[in-house]
Backbone as CSV, one residue per row, in Angstrom:
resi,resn,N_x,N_y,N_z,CA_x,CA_y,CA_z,C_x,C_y,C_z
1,UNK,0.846,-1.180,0.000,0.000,0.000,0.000,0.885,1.234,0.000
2,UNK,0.580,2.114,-0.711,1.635,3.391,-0.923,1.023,4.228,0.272
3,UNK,2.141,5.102,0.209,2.113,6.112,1.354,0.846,7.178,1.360
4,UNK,-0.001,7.404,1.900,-1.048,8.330,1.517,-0.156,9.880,2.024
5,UNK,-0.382,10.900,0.776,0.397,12.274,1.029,-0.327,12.753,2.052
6,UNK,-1.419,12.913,2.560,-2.158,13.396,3.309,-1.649,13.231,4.848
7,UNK,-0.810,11.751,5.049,-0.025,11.850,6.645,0.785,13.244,7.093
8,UNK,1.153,13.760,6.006,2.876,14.163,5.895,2.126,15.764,6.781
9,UNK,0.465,15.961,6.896,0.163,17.598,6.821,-1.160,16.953,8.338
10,UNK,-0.014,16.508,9.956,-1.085,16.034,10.305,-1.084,17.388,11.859
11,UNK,-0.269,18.388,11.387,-0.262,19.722,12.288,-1.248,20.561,11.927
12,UNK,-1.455,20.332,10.737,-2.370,21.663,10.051,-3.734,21.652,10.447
13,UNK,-4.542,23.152,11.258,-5.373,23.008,11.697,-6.491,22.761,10.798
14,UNK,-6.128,23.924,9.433,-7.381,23.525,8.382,-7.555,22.076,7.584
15,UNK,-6.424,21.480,7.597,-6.311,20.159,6.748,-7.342,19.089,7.700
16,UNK,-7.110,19.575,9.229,-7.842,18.597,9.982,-9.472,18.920,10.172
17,UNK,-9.648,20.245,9.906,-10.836,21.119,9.723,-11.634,20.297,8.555
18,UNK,-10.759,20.582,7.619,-11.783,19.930,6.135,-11.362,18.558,6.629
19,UNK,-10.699,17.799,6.765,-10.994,16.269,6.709,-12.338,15.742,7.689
20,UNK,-12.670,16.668,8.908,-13.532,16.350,9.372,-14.900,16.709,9.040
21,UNK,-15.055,17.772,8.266,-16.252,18.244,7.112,-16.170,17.137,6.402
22,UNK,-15.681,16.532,5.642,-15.589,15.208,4.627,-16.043,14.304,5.838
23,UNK,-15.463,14.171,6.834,-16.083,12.786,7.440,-17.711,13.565,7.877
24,UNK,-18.030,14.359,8.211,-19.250,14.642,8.794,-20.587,14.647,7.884
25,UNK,-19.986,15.461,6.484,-20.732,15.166,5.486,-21.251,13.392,4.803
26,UNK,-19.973,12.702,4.907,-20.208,11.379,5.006,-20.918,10.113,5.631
27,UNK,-20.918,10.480,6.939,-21.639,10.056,8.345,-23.452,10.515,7.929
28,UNK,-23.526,12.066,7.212,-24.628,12.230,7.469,-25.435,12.232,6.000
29,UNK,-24.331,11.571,5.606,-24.611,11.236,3.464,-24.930,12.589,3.374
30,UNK,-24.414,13.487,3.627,-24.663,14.692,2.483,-23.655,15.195,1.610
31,UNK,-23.888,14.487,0.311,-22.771,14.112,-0.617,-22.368,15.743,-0.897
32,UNK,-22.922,16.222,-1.049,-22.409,17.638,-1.475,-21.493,18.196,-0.663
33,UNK,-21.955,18.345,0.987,-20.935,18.632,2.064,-20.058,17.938,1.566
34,UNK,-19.666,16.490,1.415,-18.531,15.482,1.269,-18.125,15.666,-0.059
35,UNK,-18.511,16.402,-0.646,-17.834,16.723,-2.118,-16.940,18.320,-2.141
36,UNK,-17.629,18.968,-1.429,-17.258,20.658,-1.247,-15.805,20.233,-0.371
37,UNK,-15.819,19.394,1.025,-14.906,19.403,1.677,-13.674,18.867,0.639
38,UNK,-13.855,17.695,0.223,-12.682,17.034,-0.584,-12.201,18.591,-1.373
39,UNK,-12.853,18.948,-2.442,-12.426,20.007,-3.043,-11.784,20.683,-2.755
40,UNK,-12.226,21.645,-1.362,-11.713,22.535,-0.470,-10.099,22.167,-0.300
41,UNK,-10.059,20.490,0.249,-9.074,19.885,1.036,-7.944,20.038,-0.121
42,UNK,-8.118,19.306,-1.173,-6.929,19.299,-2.501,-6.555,20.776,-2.512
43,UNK,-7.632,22.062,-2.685,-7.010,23.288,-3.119,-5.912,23.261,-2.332
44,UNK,-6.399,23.241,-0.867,-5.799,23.855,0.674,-4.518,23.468,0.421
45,UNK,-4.466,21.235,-0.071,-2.887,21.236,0.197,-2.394,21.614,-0.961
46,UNK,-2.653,22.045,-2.158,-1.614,22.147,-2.893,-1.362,24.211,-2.943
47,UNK,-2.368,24.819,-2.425,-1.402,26.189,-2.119,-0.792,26.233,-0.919
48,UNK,-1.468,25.499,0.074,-0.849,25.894,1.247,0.796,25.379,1.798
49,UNK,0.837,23.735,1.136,1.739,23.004,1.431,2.423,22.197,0.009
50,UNK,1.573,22.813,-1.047,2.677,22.322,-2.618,2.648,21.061,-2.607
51,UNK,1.377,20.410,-2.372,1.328,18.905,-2.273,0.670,18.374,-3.342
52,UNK,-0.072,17.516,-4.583,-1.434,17.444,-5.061,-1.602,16.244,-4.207
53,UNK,-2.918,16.183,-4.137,-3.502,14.882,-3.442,-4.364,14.138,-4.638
54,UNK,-3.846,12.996,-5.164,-4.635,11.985,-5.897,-5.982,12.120,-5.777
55,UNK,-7.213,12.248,-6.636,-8.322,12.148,-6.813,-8.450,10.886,-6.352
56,UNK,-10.149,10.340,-5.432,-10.086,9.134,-4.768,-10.866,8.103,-6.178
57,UNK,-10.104,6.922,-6.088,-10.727,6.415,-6.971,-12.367,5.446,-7.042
């Protein structure tokens, strides 16, 4: 199993912000919440921390 990039950013308050919007939206199936967060999450790491994060397959 490859390394998921997402360990490497586990200080960041917003990275942990949106990952938990993605889980909350998920928990409560509201795909849109769980679609906005993912979105949000990729922008965040790749201006904030120059990362891309793989689209989930």
């Amino acid at each position: 199993m490859s390394e998921n990039p997402t360990d490497k950013c586990e200080a960041c308050e917003v990275c942990e912000l949106l990952k938990a919007l993605e889980a909350a939206g998920r928990g409560s199936r509201d795909r849109s919440m769980e679609a906005d967060a993912r979105v949000r999450y990729r922008r965040h790491m790749r201006e904030a921390h120059r990362q891309e994060v793989p689209l989930p397959l």
